[in-house]
C-alpha positions as CSV (number, residue, x, y, z in Angstrom):
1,X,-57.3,45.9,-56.8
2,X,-54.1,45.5,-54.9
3,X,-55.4,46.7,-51.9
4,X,-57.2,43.5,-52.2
5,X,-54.2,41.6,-53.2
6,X,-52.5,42.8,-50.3
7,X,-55.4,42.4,-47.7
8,X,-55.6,38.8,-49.1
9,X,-52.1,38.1,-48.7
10,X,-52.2,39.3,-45.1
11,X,-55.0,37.3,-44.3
12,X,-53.8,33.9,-45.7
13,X,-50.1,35.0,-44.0
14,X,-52.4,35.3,-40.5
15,X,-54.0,32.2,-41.0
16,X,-51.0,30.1,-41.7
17,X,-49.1,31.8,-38.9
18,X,-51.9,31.7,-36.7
19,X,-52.4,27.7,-37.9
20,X,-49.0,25.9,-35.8
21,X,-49.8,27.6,-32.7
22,X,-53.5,26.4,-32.4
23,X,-51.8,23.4,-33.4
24,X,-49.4,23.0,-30.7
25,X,-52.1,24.2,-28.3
26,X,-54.6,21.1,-29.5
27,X,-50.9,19.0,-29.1
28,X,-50.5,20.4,-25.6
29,X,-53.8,19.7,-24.6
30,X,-54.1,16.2,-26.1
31,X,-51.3,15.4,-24.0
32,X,-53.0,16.7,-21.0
33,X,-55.7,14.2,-21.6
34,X,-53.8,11.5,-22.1
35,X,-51.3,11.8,-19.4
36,X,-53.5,10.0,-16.1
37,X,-54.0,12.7,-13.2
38,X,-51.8,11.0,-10.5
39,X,-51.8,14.4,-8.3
40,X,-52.5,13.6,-4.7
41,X,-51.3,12.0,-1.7
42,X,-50.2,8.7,-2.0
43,X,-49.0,5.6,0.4
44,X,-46.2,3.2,-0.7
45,X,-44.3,0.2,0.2
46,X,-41.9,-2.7,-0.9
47,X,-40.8,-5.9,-0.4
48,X,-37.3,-5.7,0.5
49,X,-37.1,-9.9,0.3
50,X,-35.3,-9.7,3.8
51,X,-36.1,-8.9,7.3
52,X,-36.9,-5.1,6.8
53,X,-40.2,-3.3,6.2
54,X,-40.4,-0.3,3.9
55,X,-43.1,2.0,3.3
56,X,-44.1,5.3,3.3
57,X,-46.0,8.4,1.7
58,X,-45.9,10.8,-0.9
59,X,-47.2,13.9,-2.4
60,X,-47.7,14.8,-5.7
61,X,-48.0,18.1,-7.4
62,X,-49.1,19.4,-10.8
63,X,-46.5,21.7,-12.3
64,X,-47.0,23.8,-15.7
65,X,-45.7,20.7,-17.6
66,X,-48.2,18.4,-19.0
67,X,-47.5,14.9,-17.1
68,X,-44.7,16.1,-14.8
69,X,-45.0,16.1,-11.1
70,X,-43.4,17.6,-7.7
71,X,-43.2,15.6,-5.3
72,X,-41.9,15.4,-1.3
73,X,-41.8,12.0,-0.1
74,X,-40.9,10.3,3.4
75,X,-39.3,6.6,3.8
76,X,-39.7,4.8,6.3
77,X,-37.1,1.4,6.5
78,X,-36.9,-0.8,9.4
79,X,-34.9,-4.0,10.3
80,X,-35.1,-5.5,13.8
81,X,-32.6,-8.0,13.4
82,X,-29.8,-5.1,12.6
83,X,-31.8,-2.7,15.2
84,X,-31.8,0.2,12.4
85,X,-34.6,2.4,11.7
86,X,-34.5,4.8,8.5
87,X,-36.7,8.0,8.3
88,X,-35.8,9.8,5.4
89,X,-37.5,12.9,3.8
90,X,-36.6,13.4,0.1
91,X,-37.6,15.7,-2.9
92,X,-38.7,14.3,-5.9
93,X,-40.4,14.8,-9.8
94,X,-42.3,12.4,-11.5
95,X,-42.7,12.3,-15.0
96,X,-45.4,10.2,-16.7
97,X,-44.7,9.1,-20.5
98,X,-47.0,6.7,-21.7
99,X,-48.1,3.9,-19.5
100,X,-44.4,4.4,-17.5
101,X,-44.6,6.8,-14.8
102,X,-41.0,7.7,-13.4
103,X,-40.3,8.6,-9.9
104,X,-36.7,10.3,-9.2
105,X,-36.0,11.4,-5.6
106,X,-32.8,13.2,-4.0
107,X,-32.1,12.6,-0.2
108,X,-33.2,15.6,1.8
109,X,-32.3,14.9,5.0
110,X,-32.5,11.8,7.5
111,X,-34.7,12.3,10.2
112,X,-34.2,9.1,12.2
113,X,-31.5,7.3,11.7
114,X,-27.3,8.2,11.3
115,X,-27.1,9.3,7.4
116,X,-25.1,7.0,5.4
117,X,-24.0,6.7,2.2
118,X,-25.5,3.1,2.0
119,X,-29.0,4.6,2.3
120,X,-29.7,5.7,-1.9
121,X,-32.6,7.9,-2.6
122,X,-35.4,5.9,-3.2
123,X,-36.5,5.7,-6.8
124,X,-39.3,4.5,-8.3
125,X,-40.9,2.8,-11.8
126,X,-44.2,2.5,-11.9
127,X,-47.4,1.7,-14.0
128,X,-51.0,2.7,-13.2
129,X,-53.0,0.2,-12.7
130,X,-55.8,1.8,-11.6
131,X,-56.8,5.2,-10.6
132,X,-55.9,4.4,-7.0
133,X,-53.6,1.7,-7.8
134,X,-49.7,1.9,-9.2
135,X,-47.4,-0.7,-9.1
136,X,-43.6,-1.1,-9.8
137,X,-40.5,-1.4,-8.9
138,X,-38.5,0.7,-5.9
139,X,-35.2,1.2,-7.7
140,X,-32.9,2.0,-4.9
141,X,-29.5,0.2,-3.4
142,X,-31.1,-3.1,-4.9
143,X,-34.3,-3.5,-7.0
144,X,-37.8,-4.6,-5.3
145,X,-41.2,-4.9,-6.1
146,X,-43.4,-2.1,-5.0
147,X,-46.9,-0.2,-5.0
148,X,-48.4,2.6,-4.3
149,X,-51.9,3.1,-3.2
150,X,-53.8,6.3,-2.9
151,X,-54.0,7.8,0.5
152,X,-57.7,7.2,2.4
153,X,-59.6,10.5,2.2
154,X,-57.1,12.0,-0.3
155,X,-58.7,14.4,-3.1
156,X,-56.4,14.5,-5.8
């Protein structure tokens, strides 16, 4: 009888220990559902509110982490009246929480243009507003309105 007992216990132990980590794997992948998939190439620009154009691209890369990104991006900021032209190449991760997706870049290296220290990495909050479609702001030396559109052809 308390080889029973014991077999009994050992079984109920196993299930309850077994119980968190199927758990946290149903939690895991619930969040991978609910984050969107915003993997892929991607095309962006602001409004700068002045006489400069800025756009650019981007790429986007699953990691391990449920609704974080790696990213590489290029900028691309011109103002004729000044006769300046910006070409910047900049690392980035993207983290999505919710309906906020987050884009944090670090200056990589200028590849037209004199680097400067009045040029900040360019920054993003955005929203998805449609599986091709996000829309934000560019948080970099100022705040501006901004979106980014998926790339023609891209797969994501």
């Amino acid at each position: 009888m308390s080889g029973l007992r014991v077999f009994v216990a050992a079984a109920a132990g196993l299930a309850l220990t077994s119980a968190p980590a199927s758990a946290r794997q149903d939690d895991a992948a619930e969040a991978a559902e609910a984050a969107p998939d915003i993997a892929g190439n991607w095309m962006f620009e602001a409004d700068l509110r002045q006489a400069c154009s800025f756009g650019g691209q981007a790429r986007l890369m699953p990691t391990d982490t449920p609704g974080t990104y790696d990213c590489e991006l290029t900028a691309r900021q011109h103002c004729p009246t000044i006769d300046t032209t910006y070409v910047v190449a900049q690392s980035c991760t993207v983290s999505v929480e919710g309906e906020d997706i987050m884009v944090r870049s670090r200056i990589e290296t200028f590849l037209e243009g004199e680097p400067t220290a009045f040029y900040t990495p360019d920054s993003f909050q955005l929203r998805l507003d449609s599986p091709s479609l996000m829309s934000g702001l560019l948080l970099g030396a100022d705040i501006y309105e901004a979106e980014w559109r998926r790339a023609d052809g891209a797969i994501s």
